[in-house]
Structures are given as structure tokens and as C-alpha cells.
N, C-alpha and C positions, 0 to 999 in steps of 0.2 A: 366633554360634550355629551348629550344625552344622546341615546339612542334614539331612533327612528320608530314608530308605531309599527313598521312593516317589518323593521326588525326585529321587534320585541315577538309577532304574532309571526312570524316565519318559521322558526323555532316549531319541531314538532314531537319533542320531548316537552313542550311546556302545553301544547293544545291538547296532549293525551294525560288522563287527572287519574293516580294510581289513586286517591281516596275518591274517587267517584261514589256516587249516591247507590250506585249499582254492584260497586267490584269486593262487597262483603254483603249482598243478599244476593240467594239462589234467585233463578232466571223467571220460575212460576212467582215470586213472590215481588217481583217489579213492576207497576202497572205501567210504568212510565215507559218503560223497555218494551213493553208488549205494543204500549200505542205508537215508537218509534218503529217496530218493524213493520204495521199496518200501513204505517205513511209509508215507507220505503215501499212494500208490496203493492200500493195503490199508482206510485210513481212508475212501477213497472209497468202495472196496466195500462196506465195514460198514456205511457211511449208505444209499446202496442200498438192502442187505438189512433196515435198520431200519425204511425207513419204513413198513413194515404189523407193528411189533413190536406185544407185547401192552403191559400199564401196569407200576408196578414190581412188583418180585419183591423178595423176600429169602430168602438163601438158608437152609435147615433148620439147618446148624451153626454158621452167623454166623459163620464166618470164612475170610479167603482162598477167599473165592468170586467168581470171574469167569467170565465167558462170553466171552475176547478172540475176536475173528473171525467173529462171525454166533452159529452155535446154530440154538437152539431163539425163535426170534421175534429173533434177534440181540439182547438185551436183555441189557446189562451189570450184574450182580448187584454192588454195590457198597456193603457194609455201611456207610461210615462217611457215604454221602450218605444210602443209602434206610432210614426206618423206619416202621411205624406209630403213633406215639406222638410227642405232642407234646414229652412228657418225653424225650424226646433234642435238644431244642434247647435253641439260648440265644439271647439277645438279641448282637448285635455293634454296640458303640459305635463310632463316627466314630475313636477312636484304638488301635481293633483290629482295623481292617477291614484294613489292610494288609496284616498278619501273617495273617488268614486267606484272602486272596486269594494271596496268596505259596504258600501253602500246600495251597493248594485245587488251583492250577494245577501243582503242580510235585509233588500224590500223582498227579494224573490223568493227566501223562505216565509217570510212573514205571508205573503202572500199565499205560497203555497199549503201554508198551516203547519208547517213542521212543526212536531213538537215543542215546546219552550222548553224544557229540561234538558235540547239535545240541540236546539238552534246555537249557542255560540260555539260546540264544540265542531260542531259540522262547517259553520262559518268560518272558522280557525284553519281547517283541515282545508275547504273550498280555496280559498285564499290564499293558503301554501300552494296548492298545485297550480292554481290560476297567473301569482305571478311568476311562476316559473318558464312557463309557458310564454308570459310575457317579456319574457327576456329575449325570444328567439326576433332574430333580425327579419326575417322573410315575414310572418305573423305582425312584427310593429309597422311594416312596408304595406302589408294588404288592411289594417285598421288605418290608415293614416290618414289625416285629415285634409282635405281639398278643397280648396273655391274659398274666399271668405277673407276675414282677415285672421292669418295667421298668430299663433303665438312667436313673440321673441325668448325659444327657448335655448338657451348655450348648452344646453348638453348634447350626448350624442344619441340622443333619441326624439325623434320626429314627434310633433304633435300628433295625437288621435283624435279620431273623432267619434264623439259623445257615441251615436247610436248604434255604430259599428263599432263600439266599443262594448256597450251594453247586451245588445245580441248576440254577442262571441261569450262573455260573461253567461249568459244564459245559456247555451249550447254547454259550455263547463260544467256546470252546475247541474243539467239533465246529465251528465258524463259521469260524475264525481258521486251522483247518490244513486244511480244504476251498478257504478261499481260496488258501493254498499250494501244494494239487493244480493250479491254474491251470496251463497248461504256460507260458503268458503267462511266469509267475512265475520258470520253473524256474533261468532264468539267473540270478536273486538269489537262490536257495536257499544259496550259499556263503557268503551271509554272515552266516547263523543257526551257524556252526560256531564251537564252542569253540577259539577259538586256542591257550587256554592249555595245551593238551596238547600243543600241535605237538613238543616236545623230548622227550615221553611214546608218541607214537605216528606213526608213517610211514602216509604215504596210498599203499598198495600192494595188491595183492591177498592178501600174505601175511598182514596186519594186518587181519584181518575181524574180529575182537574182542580186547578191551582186560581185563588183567588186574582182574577183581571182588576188589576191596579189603572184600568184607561181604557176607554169607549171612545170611538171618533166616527162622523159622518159629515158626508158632502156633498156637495151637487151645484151643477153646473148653471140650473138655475136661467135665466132670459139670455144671456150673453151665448154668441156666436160659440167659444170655446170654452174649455175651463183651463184660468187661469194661476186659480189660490193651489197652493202647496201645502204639506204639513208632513212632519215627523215626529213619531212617538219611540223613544228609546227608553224604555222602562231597565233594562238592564246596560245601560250607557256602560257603568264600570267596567263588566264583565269585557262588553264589544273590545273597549280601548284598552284594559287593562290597568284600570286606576286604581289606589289603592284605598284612597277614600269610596263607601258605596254611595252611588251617583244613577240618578236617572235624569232624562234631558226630555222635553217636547215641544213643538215649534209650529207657528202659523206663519204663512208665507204667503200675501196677496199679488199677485205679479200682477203687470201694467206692461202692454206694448208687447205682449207673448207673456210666456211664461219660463223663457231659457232662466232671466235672471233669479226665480222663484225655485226653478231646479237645481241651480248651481248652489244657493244659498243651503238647501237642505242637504244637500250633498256634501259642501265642504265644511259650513259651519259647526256642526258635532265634532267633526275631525279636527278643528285648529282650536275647538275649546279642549276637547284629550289633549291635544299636544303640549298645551300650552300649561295643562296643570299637570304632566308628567315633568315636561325640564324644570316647573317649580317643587313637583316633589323629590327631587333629587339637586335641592340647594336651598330651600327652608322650608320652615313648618307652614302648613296653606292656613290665612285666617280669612277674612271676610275677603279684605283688598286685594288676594288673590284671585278669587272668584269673580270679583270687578271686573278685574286685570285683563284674567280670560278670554272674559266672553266680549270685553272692548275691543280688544285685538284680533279677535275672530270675525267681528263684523268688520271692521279698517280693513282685514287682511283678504276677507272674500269680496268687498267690496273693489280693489285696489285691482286683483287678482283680471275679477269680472269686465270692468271697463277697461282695461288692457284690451281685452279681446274688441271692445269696440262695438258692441252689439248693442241695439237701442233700448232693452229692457229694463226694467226696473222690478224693483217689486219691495215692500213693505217687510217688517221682520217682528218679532214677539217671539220670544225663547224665553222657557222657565227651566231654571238649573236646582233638581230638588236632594238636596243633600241628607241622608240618615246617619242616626246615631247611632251605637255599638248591637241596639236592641232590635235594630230593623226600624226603627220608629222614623217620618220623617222629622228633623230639626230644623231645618234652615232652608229660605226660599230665596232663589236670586232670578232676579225678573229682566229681561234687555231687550230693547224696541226701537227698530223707528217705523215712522208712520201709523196707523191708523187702525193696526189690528191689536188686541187688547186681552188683559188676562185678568180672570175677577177670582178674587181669595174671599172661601165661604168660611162662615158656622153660623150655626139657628139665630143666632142675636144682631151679627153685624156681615155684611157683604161690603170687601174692600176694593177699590178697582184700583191697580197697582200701576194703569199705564195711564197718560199727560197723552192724548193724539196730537205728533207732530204735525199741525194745520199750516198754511201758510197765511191765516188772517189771524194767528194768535197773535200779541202784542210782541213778545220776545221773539218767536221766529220772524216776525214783516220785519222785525228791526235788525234783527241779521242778513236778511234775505238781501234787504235793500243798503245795505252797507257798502263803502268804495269798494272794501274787499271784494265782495262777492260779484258786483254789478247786478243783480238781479231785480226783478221789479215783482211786484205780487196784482193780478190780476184776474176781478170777475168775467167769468165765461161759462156760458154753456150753465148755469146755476151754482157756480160754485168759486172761492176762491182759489186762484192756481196758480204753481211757479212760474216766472213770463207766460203767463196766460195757459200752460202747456200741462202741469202736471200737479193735484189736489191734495198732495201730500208736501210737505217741506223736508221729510228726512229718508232715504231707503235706502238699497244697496241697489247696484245699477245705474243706469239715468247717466252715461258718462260726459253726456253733451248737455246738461243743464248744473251749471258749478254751483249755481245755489243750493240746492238741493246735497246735501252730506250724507255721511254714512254712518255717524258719529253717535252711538247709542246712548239712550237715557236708559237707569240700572239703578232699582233698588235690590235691597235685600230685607228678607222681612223672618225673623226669629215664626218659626211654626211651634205652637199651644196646641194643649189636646183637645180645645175647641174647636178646633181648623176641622171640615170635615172634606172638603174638597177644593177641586183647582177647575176655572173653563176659560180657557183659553179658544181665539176666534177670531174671525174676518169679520170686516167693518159691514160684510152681509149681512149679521147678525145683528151686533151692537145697534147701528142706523136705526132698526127696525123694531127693535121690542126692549122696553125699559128693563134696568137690571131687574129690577121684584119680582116679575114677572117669572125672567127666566130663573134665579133664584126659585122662587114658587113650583114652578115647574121642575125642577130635577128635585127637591125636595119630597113632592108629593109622587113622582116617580120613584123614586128609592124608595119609600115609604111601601108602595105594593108592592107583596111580594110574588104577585101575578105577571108585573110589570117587567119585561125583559129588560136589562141593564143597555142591550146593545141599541134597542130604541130609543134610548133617552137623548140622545143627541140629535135625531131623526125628529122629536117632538118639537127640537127647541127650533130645526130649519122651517118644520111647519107654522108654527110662532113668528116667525121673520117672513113668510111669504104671506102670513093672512095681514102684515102688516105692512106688506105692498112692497118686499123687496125687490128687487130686479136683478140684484147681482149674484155675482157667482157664493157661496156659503160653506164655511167650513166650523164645525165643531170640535173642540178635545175636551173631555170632559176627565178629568186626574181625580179618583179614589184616596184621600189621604188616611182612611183607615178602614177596615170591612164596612160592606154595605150589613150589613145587619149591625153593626156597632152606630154606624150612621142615623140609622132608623133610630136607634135605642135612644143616640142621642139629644136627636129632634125630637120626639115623641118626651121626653123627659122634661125638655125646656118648652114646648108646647102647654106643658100640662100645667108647671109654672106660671106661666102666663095668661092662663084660661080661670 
């Protein structure tokens, strides 16, 4: 039987890398090392500045709100830990906790900016000590989850709950890299560094940042909350310890809260690792694996979800990007239901890879409305909807409307060195401004080299709102190879064409 992910990443003989990137160049000669102990140094300062903060905060637009570096009481505004309402939680069973520990620890450094050459080793380290900790009985008693409906979990460890689960995780994590401010320590700070990059980036002065492979922006946009979700895992491999190199990224529109839209991004990356570790330990992975995967990762978070019995729903679009021996990407595997969508570029053709699960499409009414299902499809409120209730035919959630499935559509599509990029997106978006457009627009943004990369997704929600959005908006915009190789690109087959 294959090992467990938390077992594999428990292990702290295998989280510390004697070929580290660092542990055969001297200490002045690491830039990457210089910019891991400023983070750590700066982490010290913030706890400092903390300890007289006020309680939590949330921020007024709910989304992408942080206070990095002090502020106003140094208080981290962090929508997906802090809320006031019990309805943003969920119960986490004994065989979910992983996947939100994984997950918990590895938004809070992205979040915090920790380096990328020193984020998995530290995530690795965080995670050893944190579930350790979670093992103690008195600790699983004071996290435990209350009111609601219960998980049916047969082990012997209580359900927790989500956000006194997250908050304790966070508490760790301020612990865990205060002990690493040690100066004691600072001589084994190189062995938190990503190896795997070593062929990817020189430790020199000139190499102070590493080409960003993904730009994302959001906003919550007319709606009361924000509900859409997303995850960007550009070093997926590393995270789960895969052996093929694997990056994952996902849009997540939630409906009726946003619990179902949390839970998806939280478990789904973890039950595709899992699922293509016990296949790399009993054959060789080809396409049908990758299928395989990522169908049983939505069934299984889906199945997992409505257990809990919670009214939420939420949409899904996961893009699984696979590289060849060179770094290069090879292969795209796309998986979706409902309504958010992923569009595959290069200068001559834009492909849209996702079918929106509708319920007045021909083939979904006619499932919908089958004995099987008993469902009916009904206009309301301007749109087609499951028993008049919900605008989408497929998501994860929704566990009180049986028409409505979990059951992902999934191509895969061979990546050419004309690919130049991935955007993946809430139907905020799509509704609201024809592909061309938005094509046009990251094109002619990549193009200036004036133009910040990190705007370019921020251009395209402007695009969606002068086009009379009203809903919540999420952009992922995937780099398939440098932005100046990009430019070279377009500008080459422009000129062709002119």
C-alpha cells in the first residue's frame, strides 16, 4: 500500500536537501539566502510591532486585504482565516486534515512573501512540527468542532473545526519561523532552500528574483461578499512530492457562501498528489492517468463536502500543467464543472478548452430531466436554473439538488512552442468581455515593457466591469514561457501578418 502524503513529508531527513542550492556556495555569495534571512528578520519585527495589536479585523471589500509589515495595530487582515460568522466553517475529519494543513501553511507563506527558493523547505519543516502537535489529545479537545452537523468520522479523533483549526496553524507558523530568526540557527538556514531550482537559478547578486510563471487578481466586485476561490501551485511537485514536475492552478466560483469553494481548493490539489503518487508506485502515468486523477479528486471532494451537509456549492476549472525533462511545459490537462473556464493562447489561435455546464444546454436538460435524476430545468430570475434553484448543471457542493453532479468534463491538450500562455477565470469575466478582447489585452500588456506583469489581470477585471459585470471576478493569468520570449513571439507573427 502506498504511503500517505503526511508520511512521505514527515520525514525530516528528506525536508533537509544536503545538495541544496546553498550548501557548496559561501554565505556572501547567495542572494537568495540573504533575502531568506531579511524575511525572517522582518518577521521578527512584525511580532514586535504585534504584540499590543487590536483583535481581528476584516477588511470592508473582502478581498486581497493585507496589512504585510506592521500598519495600523500590525494586524494581518486575512479574509479566508478571519470571519464573523459561524457559517464560514466546516467540520475537518481525521482524513482531511492533511490537505488543510498543507494548505493553510503554504497560503500563509505565499502570503507573507517568503522566499520561493526557501517556501517548500520551510513548509516541510512547518508541517512536521505542526502535526506533531496535532497529535496531542488536550489540543484536538480545544480545536474541536461544535454546533452543526457533524462529520461521521470512526476514528479516534474528533472532528475540528475549520477556523480554529487555521488560527492555531497560524499561531505555529509565527512560532516555527521566530525560531528560525535564532542567529543560533542561521548556519542551517541553507538547508530549507529548494534544490530543485539549482539548474533554474544562480546564487549570485545578479539573480535577486526568479521569473513569475502566474499573475492573479480579484475583487469582490457588487455582491454582499466575496465568494469565487482560486489556487495557484506553480511548484505542485515539490509541495506533494511528485515525481513527475507538475504545477496545478484552479478557479473556484462558490454559490450560497463560499465554505464549498474553500474546501475544494483545499482538498482538491491534495487528492490529485495522492492520487498520482499510489499510480507512480504501480505503473507508468500516461494521459488516462491524469484523467483518472483529477475525476476522482472532484467525486471524492465533492462526496467528502455534502457529507457535511452544508448548502454550498461552488463551480471548479483546474488546469494540471505537466513539463518535460527541459523544464519546458508538454502537456495540459483541463477539469471543470460549471461555468468558470480556461482559454489556451498563442498569437494565431485562442482555444477555449471548457463546454459551460448550463442547465438549458441540450445534453445537460436531458439529463437533468431524466427518471433518474427527477429534476426539472427552470427560468427564473433571467436565467436558466436546476428546479428553478441553481444556474449551473454541474459543481461540487449543492448536496440537496441531485441533479446537479460533481462529475468533470476533462481534456487534455499536447502544449507546442506556440502556446504562449494559460487564463483561467470566473464566469465574472468570460459573461462580460469577448475572448479577443481579452486576448488583445494581455498581449498588448506583455508587449510593454513599462507595463507591470502584476497589473495585467487587474486590466482584464476593468474590461469585465466597463462591460457591466456585477459579480464577484477572479483572474489567473499562466506564463507558458518568459515574458520577453512572449513579446518576441507576438511581435514576430505580427509582423508576418502586417
Amino acid at each position: 500500500m502506498a504511503s500517505t502524503l503526511s508520511e512521505k513529508i514527515e520525514s525530516k531527513n528528506d525536508m533537509t536537501h544536503t545538495n541544496s542550492c546553498c550548501s557548496n556556495v559561501a554565505e556572501k555569495q547567495c542572494n537568495h539566502l540573504k533575502y531568506f534571512k531579511e524575511f525572517l528578520r522582518d518577521l521578527t519585527k512584525d511580532a514586535v510591532t504585534n504584540e499590543g495589536g487590536g483583535g481581528d479585523v476584516v477588511g470592508s471589500e473582502g478581498v486581497n486585504v493585507s496589512c504585510n509589515g506592521g500598519g495600523s495595530g500590525g494586524v494581518e487582515l486575512r479574509p479566508f482565516i478571519l470571519t464573523r460568522s459561524n457559517n464560514e466553517s466546516y467540520a475537518v475529519a481525521k482524513d482531511e486534515l492533511s490537505a488543510e494543513v498543507i494548505m493553510c501553511i503554504w497560503q500563509w507563506l505565499v502570503e507573507k512573501k517568503c522566499p520561493e527558493h526557501f517556501q517548500v523547505g520551510v513548509a516541510r519543516f512547518a508541517e512536521e512540527e505542526i502535526n506533531k502537535e496535532l497529535k496531542n489529545k488536550k489540543l484536538q479537545e480545544d480545536l474541536k468542532a461544535t454546533g452543526g452537523k457533524q462529520v461521521d468520522d470512526t476514528s479516534d479523533q474528533a472532528a475540528l473545526d475549520l477556523l480554529k483549526l487555521q488560527k492555531y496553524i497560524q499561531q505555529q507558523l509565527d512560532k516555527v519561523l521566530l525560531r528560525l530568526c535564532d542567529n543560533s540557527k542561521e548556519d542551517n538556514l541553507k538547508n530549507y532552500a529548494d534544490c530543485s531550482r539549482e539548474t533554474l537559478y544562480r546564487c549570485s547578486e545578479s539573480a535577486s528574483s526568479s521569473h513569475t510563471p502566474y499573475v492573479e487578481a480579484h475583487v469582490k466586485n457588487k455582491p454582499r461578499k466575496m465568494e469565487d476561490r482560486h489556487i495557484c501551485l506553480p511548484q505542485f511537485s515539490n509541495i506533494y512530492r511528485l515525481e513527475k514536475s507538475l504545477s496545478f492552478y484552479g478557479v473556484f466560483d462558490g454559490h450560497s457562501g463560499s465554505l464549498a469553494a474553500t474546501y475544494a481548493i483545499n482538498q482538491i490539489p491534495y487528492r490529485v498528489a495522492q492520487q498520482l503518487n499510489t499510480i507512480h508506485n504501480s505503473s507508468t502515468l500516461d494521459s488516462d492517468c491524469y484523467r483518472d486523477a483529477l475525476e476522482t479528486s472532484f467525486l471524492q471532494a465533492d462526496h467528502n463536502f455534502c457529507h457535511k451537509q452544508l448548502s454550498s456549492g461552488t463551480t471548479a476549472v483546474c488546469a494540471l500543467l505537466l513539463k518535460d525533462g527541459d523544464e519546458n511545459f508538454k502537456h495540459l490537462y483541463v477539469a471543470w464543472v460549471g461555468d468558470s473556464r480556461c482559454l489556451l493562447v498563442s498569437p494565431t489561435v485562442h482555444l477555449q478548452l471548457v463546454k459551460p455546464h448550463k442547465p438549458d444546454s441540450a445534453d445537460e436538460k436531458k439529463r437533468i430531466e431524466s427518471t433518474e435524476t427527477g429534476g426539472s430545468v427552470i427560468f427564473v430570475q433571467g436565467q436558466w436554473r436546476v428546479n428553478g434553484i441553481i444556474n449551473v448543471s454541474r459543481s461540487i457542493g449543492d448536496y440537496t439538488v441531485k441533479a446537479v453532479i460533481a462529475e468533470p468534463d476533462i481534456v487534455d491538450v499536447p502544449l507546442q512552442s506556440s502556446h504562449d500562455f494559460l487564463l483561467l477565470g470566473s464566469d465574472g469575466l468570460w459573461d462580460h468581455v469577448n475572448e479577443k478582447e481579452i486576448v488583445d489585452c494581455v498581449y498588448k500588456s506583455l508587449a510593454d515593457d513599462e507595463q507591470c506583469l502584476e497589473d495585467i489581470p487587474k486590466h482584464l477585471i476593468e474590461l469585465a466591469k466597463k462591460g457591466d459585470s456585477q459579480d464577484n471576478i477572479t483572474v489567473v493569468l499562466v506564463l507558458l514561457k518568459e515574458r520577453q520570449k512572449i513579446k518576441e513571439h507576438f511581435t514576430k507573427i505580427l509582423n508576418k501578418s502586417s
